[in-house]
C-alpha atoms as one frame of an Amber mdcrd trajectory, in Angstrom:
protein
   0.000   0.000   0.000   1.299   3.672  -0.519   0.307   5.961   2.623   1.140
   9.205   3.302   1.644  10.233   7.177   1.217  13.708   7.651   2.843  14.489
  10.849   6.519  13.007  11.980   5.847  13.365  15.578   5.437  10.329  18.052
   2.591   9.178  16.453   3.595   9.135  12.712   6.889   7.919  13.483   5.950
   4.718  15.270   3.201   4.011  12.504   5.825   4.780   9.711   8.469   2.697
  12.004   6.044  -0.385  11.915   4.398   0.005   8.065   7.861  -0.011   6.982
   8.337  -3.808   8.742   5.394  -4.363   6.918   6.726  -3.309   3.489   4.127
  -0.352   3.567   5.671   2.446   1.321   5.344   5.074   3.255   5.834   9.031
   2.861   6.174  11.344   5.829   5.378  14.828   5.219   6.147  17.479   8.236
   7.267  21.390   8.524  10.345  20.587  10.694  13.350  19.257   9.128  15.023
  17.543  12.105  12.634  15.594  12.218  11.839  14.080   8.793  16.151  13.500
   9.134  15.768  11.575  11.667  13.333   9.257  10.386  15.113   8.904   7.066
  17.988   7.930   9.264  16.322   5.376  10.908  13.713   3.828   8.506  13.161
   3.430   5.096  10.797   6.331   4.402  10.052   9.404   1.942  10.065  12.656
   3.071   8.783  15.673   2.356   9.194  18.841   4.163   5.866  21.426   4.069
   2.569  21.970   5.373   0.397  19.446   5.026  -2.317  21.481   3.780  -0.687
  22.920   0.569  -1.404  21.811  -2.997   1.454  21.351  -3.881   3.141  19.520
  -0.821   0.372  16.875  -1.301   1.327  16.919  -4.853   5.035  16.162  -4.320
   4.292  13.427  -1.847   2.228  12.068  -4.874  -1.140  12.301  -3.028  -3.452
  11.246  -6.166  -4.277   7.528  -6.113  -2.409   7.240  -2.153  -4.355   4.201
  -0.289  -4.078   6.250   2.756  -3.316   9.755   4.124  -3.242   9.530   7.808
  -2.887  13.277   9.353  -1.568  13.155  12.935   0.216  16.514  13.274  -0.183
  18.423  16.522  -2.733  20.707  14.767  -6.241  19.763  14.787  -7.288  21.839
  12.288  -4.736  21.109   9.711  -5.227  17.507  10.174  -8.787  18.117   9.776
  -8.071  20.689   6.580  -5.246  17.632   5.627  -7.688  15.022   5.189 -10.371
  17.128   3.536  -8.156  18.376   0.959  -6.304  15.054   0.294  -9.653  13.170
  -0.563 -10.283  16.176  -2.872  -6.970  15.354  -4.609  -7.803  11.454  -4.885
  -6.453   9.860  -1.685  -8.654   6.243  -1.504  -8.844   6.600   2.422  -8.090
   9.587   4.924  -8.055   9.237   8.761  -7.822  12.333  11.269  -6.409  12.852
  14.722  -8.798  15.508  16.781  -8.647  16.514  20.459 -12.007  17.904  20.393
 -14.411  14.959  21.521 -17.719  16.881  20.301 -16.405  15.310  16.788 -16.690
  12.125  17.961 -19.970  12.298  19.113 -21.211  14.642  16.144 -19.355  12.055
  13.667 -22.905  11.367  11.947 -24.477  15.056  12.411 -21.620  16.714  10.654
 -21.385  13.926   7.615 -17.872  14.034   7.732 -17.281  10.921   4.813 -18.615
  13.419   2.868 -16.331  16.295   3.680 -13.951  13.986   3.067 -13.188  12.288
   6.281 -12.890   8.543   7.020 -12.267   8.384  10.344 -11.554  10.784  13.423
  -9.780   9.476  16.335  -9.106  11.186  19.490  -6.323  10.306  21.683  -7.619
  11.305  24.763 -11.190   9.491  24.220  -9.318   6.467  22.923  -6.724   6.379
  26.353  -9.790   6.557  28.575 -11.584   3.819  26.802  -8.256   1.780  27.242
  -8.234   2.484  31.517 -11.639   1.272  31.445 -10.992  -1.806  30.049  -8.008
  -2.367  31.734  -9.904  -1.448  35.781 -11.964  -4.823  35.015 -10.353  -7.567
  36.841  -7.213  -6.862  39.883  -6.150  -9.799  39.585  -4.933  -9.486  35.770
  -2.771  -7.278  34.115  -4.619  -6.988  31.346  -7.691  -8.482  29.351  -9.840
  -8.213  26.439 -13.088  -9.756  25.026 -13.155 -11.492  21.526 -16.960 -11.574
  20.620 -18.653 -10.718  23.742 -16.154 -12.887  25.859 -16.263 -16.539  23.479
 -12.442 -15.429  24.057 -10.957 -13.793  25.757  -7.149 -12.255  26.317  -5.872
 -12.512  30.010  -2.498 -10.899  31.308  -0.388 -12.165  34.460   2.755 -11.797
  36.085   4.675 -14.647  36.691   5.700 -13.945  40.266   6.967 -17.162  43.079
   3.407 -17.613  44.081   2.556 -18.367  40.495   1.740 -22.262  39.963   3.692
 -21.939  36.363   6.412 -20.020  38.067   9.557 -22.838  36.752   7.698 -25.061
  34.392   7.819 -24.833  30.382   4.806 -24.991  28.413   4.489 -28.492  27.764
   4.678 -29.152  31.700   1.892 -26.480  32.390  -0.668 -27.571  29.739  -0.136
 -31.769  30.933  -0.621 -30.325  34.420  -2.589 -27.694  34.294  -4.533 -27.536
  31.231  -6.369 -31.185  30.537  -9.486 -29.231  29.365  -6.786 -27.363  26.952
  -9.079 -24.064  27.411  -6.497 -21.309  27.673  -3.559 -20.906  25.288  -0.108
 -19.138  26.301   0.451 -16.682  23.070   3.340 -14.372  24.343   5.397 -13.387
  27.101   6.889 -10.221  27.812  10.426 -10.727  29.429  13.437  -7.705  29.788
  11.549  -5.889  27.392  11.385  -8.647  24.780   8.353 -10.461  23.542   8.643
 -14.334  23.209   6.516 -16.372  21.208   6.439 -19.486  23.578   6.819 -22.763
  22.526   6.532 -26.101  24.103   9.874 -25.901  25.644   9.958 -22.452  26.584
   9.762 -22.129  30.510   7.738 -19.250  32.697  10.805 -17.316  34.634  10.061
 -15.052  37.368   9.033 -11.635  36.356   7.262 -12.765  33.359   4.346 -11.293
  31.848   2.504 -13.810  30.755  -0.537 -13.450  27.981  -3.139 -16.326  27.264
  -5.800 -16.469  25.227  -9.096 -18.302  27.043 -12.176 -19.540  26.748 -14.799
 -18.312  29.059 -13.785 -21.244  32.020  -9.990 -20.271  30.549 -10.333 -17.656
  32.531 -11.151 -18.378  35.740  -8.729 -21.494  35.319  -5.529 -18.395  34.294
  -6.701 -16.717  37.570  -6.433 -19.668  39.762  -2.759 -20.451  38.633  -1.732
 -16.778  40.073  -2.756 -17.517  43.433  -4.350 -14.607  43.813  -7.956 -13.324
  45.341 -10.384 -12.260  42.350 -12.003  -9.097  43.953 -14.027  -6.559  42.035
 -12.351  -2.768  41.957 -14.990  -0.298  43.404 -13.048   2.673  44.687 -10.783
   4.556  41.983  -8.731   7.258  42.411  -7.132   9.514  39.561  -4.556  12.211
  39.772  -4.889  14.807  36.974  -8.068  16.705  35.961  -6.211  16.454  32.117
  -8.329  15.624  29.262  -8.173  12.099  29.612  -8.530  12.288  33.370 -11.719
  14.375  33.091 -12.858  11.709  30.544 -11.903   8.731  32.687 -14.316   9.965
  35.594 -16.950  10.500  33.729 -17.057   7.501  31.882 -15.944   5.464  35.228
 -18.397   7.013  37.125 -21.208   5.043  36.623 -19.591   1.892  37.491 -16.995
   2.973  40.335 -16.568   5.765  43.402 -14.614   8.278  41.818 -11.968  10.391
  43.614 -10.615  12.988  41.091  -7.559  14.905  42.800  -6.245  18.086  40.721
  -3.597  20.954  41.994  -5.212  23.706  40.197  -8.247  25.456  41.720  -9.682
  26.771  39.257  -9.427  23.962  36.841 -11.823  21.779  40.127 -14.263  24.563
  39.791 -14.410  23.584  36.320 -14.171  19.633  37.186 -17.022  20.439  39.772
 -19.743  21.705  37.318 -19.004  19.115  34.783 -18.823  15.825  37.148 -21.972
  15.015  38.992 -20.942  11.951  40.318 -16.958  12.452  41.047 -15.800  13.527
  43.875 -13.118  16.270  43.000 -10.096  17.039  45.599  -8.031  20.524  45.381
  -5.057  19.118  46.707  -0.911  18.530  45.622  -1.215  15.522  44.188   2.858
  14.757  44.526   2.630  15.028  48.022   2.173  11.323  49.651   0.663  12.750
  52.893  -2.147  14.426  51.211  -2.986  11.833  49.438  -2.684   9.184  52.477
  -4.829  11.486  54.063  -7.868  11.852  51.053  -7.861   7.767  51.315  -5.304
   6.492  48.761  -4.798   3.117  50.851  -8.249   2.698  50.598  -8.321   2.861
  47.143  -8.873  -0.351  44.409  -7.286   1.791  41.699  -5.120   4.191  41.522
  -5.188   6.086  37.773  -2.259   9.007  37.200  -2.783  11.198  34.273  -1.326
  14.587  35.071   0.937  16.198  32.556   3.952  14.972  33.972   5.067  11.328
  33.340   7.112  11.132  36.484   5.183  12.322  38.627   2.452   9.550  37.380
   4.801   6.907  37.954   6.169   7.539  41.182   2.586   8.127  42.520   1.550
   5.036  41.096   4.867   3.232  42.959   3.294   4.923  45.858  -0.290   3.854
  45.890   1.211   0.268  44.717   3.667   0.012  48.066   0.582   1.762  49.913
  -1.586  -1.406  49.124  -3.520  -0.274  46.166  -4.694  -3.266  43.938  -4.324
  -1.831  40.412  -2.280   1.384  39.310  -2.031   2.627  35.955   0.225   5.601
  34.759  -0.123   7.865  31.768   3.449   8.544  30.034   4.573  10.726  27.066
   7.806   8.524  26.013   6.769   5.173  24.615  10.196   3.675  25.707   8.689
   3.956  29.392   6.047   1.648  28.350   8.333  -1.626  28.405   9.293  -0.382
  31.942   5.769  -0.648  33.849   5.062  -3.765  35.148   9.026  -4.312  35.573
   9.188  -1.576  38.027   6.125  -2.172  39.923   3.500  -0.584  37.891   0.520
  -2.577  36.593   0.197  -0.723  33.506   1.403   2.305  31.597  -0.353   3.623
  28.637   0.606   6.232  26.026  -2.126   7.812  24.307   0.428   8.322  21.289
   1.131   4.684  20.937  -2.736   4.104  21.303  -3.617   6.226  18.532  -1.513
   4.710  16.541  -2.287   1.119  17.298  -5.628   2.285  16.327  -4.954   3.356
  13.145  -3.328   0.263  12.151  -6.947  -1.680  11.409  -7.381   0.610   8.501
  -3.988  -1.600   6.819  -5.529  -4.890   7.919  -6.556  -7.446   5.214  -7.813
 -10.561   5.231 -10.986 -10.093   7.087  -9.986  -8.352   9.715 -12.899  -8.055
  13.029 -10.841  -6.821  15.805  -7.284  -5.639  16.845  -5.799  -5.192  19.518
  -2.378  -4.555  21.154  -0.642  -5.093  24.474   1.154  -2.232  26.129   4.703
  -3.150  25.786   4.619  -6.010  23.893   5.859  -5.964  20.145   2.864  -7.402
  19.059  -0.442  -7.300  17.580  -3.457  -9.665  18.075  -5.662  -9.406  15.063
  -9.264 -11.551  14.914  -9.479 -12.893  11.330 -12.912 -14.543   9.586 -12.368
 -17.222   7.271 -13.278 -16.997   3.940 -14.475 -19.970   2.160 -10.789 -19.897
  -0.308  -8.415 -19.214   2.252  -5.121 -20.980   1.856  -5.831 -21.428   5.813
  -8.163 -24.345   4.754  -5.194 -26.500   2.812  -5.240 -29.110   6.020  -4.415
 -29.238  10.169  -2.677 -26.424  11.280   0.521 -28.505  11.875   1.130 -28.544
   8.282   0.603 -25.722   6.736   3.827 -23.793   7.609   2.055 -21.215   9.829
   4.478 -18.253  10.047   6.989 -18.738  13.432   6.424 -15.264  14.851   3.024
 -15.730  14.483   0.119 -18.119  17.084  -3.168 -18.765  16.433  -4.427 -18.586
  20.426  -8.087 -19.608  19.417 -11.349 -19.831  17.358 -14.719 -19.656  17.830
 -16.709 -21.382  15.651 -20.843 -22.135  15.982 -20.896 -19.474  18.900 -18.459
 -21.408  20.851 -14.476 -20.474  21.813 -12.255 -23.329  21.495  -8.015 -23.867
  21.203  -6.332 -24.751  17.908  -3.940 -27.432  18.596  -1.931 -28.827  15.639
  -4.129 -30.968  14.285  -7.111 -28.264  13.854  -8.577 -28.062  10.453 -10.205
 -24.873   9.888 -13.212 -24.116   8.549 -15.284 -21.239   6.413 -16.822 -18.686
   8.687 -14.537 -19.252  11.920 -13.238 -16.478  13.775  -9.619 -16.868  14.468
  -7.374 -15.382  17.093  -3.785 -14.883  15.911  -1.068 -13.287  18.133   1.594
 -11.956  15.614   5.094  -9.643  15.613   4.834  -6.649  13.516   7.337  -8.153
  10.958   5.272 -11.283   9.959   2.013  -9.941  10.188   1.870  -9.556   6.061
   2.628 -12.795   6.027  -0.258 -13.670   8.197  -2.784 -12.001   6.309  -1.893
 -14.420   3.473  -3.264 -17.247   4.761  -6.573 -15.636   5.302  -6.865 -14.023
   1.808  -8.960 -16.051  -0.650  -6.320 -17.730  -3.424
């Protein structure tokens, strides 16, 4: 495919960085030179220096007949002005990073497919949409449904208390797994993602990421020794964007203790959140929050503007007793860090974006995507289609790429494992774990031949 990235900031950098592994060809247009250098230093990209919105910018970055223009610049009006006037010029698709949410929920009012528009995504409504998935279950580091639960992705850390703490694969599933109703697909280890095998063993310190079915779960749960409780209270530093979205989408389902520095900005908090309890108070100061009930919270959330501060607060809460701690950071790097250091999970609202963005490249009959923070991985739902090479015989033999897992399948409204002598069939729904690199590769096997 041929996609233009307006925008050579976080966001269009780690897309171009993984399109490229994906033999995308790919041309980055942005106003500041340093940075278009530096990504023609490190990948194999086309740049083009100019605003996004001229004629003849678009035209040098040869915008007519482009699959994709994808405008992620720090402006929200020239990515909105980007995508318009691309689609004018004859880009096939266009996508648009916003910070106003009123877009999203206007999407339909304001017609904008025919301004010109694809898609709008929002960083900030995309981040809080990832904490609320991610407050579900304590007990897990992370998890996420695959047709209303059928299957479903669970996240653990491999810690001595951990009945798979020392045992490979093949040990785990002839003790463990009988029923065979949970699949190991990756495991996150020193900051490098492991495809695991039947010989690869569970070290301490692993995270550890299964695909289930529904009594897959429970069974994943069990092995970690630890209580399943439910998270009621939550507590969020930061009245930011996404920490003014968080409580108001949490607040429905949780208590909500919103804690914010600035007094006028909790005025503001005050008249917009019914049901949130907002705190004026230093939020980097561990008495304060001691005091306003911290180690009697289920959750701890940290989205101020500071990525440091989030992080040692969640450390904090963590060592204070608090269940589940998530922490908003600006550099992606730190994302590899969280669970390593003590925190459950750090986002990046960048990286999200961007993951997001990715299903518009999918083929193949793509349903659902999804990525891990921190692991270099994607999982990707595929349908069958009635001439996919997938059907040429079991699993086992059909030279299913080695980066790559199929963790499950549902099939007749019912989640099941694909061992090695599965035989697919037209219509299934199949869960494949996959590196960036082979991904391409992947789709093959679902595209009709």
């Amino acid at each position: 495919m041929r996609i233009i990235i307006a925008g050579a900031g976080d966001v269009g950098f780690h897309l171009a960085r993984l399109l490229v592994k994906e033999k995308q060809e790919i041309t980055l247009i942005d106003l500041d030179s340093e940075k278009l250098k530096y990504a023609s230093e490190h990948i194999d990209v086309v740049t083009v220096k100019g605003h996004s919105i001229s004629y003849a910018i678009l035209e040098e970055a040869n915008i007519d007949g482009a699959d994709l223009l994808i405008a992620v610049t720090s402006s929200e009006e020239t990515n909105i002005a980007t995508a318009i006037i691309a689609k004018r010029l004859g880009a096939k698709k266009t996508v648009a990073r916003v910070s106003n949410v009123e877009f999203l929920q206007s999407r339909e009012k304001l017609d904008l497919k025919t301004l010109g528009i694809d898609e709008i995504i929002s960083p900030e409504s995309l981040a809080t949409r990832e904490i609320k998935r991610l407050l579900r279950e304590v007990a897990i580091t992370d998890t996420f449904d695959f047709d209303s639960g059928l299957l479903t992705l669970v996240g653990i850390t491999i810690d001595q208390e951990c009945l798979l703490y020392g045992k490979n694969q093949k040990e785990s599933s002839q003790e463990f797994n009988q029923d065979e109703n949970f699949t190991a697909v990756a495991i996150l280890r020193n900051n490098r993602t492991l495809i695991p095998r039947g010989d690869t063993r569970f070290e301490l310190n692993d995270h550890a990421y299964f695909i289930c079915q529904k009594e897959g779960v429970e069974r994943v749960i069990e092995l970690t020794r630890k209580k399943r409780t439910a998270i009621r209270n939550v507590m969020i530093l930061g009245g930011s964007k996404i920490g003014f979205h968080a409580a108001k989408k949490l607040s429905s389902t949780y208590n909500i203790k919103l804690v914010e520095s600035d007094r006028d900005k909790c005025n503001e908090l005050s008249d917009e959140l019914e049901n949130t309890l907002i705190l004026n108070a230093d939020g980097t100061n561990i008495e304060i929050l001691k005091e306003e009930g911290l180690e009697e919270m289920d959750a701890f959330i940290a989205v101020t503007g500071n990525s440091e501060t989030n992080i040692i607060s969640c450390l904090v809460a963590k060592n204070l007793g608090v269940r589940k701690t998530i922490s908003l950071v600006e550099n992606i790097d730190y994302i590899h860090l969280s669970q390593s250091i003590g925190v459950d999970t750090m986002i990046n609202k960048k990286l999200i974006a961007a993951n997001f963005i990715l299903r518009y490249l999918r083929q193949g009959g793509v349903i659902s995507m999804i990525g891990i923070p921190g692991v270099n991985a994607e999982i990707i739902e595929y349908e069958v289609k009635p001439n996919s090479k997938l059907l040429s015989g079991q699993l086992k033999n059909i030279n299913f790429p080695r980066n790559a897992i199929v963790g499950g399948v549902i099939r007749d409204g019912r989640g099941q494992t694909a061992m090695g002598d599965f035989e697919f069939r037209p219509g299934d729904r199949v869960v494949v774990l996959s590196k960036p690199g082979d991904i391409s590769k992947v789709e093959k096997f679902f595209d009709e031949v």
